[in-house]
N, C-alpha and C positions, 0 to 999 in steps of 0.2 A: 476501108481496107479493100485492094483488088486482089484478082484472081491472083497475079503473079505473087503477090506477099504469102497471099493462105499458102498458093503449090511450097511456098518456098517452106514456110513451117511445118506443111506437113512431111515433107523430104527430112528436114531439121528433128522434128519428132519420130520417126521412123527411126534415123540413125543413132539418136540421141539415146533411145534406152527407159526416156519417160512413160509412167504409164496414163498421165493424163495432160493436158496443156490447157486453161482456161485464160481466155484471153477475153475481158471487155472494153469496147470503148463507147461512152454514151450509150446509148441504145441496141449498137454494134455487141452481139457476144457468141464466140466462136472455142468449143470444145473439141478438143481431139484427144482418142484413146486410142493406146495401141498396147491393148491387153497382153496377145498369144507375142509381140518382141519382147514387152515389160516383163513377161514369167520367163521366158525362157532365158533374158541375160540376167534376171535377179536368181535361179538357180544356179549360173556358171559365173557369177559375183562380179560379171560387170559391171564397172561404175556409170551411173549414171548423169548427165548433164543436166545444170542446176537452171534455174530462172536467171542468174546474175549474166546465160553465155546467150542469152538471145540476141540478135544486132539488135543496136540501138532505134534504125527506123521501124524495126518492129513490134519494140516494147511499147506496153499499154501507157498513154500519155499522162493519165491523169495517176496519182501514185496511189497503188491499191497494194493488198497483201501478196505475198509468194504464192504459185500457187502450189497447193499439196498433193503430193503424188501419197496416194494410199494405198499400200499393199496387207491387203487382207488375209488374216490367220489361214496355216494348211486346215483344212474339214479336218475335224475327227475319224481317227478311221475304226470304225466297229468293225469286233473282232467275229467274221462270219464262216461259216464251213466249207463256201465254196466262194470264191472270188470273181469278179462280176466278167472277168476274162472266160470262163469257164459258160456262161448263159447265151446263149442264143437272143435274138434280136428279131424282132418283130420292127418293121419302117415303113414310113409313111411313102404310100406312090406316088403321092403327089402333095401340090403345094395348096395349104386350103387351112381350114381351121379343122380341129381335131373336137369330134363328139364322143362320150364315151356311152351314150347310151342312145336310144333312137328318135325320143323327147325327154322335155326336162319332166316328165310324171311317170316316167317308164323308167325301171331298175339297168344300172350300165349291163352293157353285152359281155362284161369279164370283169373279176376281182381279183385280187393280190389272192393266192392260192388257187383259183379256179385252173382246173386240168384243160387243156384245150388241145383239138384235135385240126389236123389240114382242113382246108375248106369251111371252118364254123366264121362266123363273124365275130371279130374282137371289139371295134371300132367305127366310126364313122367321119368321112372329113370331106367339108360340104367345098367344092371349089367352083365358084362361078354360080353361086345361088343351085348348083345341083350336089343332093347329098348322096356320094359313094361308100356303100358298106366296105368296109376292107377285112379281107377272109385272111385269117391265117396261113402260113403254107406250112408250119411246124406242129409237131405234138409235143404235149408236155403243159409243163406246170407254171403260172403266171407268179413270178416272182416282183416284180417291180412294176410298177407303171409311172415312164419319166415325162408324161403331158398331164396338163392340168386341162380340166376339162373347158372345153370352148375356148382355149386358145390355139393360139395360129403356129402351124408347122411347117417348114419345109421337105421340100423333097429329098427321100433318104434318110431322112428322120429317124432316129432310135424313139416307136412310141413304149412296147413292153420288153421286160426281159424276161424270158423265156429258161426255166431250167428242162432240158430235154428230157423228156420219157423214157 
């Protein structure tokens, strides 16, 4: 398969509404996902475009299954006092992996209810083999923490959520 066929699928998948497209041929195997089109037309009930509309020079040669577009249950939503719209945000300044404590034999620098003040350390996130503390600039109470520790974050990242003091 060349470039021109994939551009051309992926253009095809983008308009199409599918949230996944698995294509192999021999050894050849090429996935595309297009999560944030696939939720936002399956709320507003656009139909989606089946396996049977691909062109025909692009369908997988040898005869395999459909593939399956899977759209996964809404989350549960628990019933809480104050809605995650209302919490302050704590983000990563930069791009690096997220530590939440300063080594792996040293207790994290915050816990889910720990009170935290401007200027304490929350965090740590190591970019380029150097590791940067990251200070809060909020007060207030640690309600959430949405990184898992020693994985990788981007920049702007939501790492805590914060109910203000």
């Amino acid at each position: 398969m060349d470039l021109k066929e994939i551009q051309e699928l992926i253009k095809m998948v983008s308009k199409s509404g599918l949230a996944e497209l698995k294509l192999k041929r021999g050894d050849f195997e090429l996935v595309l996902r297009a999560e944030s089109m696939n939720k936002d037309r399956a709320a507003a009930g656009t139909p989606v475009l089946h396996p049977h509309h691909i062109p025909a020079h692009l369908a997988p040669q040898a005869p395999t299954s459909p593939p399956v577009v899977k759209q996964e249950p809404p989350a549960p939503q628990l019933a809480e006092p104050k809605t995650e719209a209302t919490y302050l945000e704590v983000k990563s300044p930069m791009v690096g992996t997220f530590y939440r404590s300063p080594s792996p034999d040293k207790p994290p620098y915050v816990k889910v209810g720990d009170v935290i003040k401007p200027g304490q350390v929350v965090c740590m996130v190591e970019a380029m083999k150097l590791f940067n503390e990251i200070e809060s600039e909020l007060a207030g109470t640690i309600v959430k923490i949405l990184v898992e520790d020693a994985a990788p974050v981007e920049y702007d990242q939501v790492l805590f959520l914060v109910e203000p003091a």
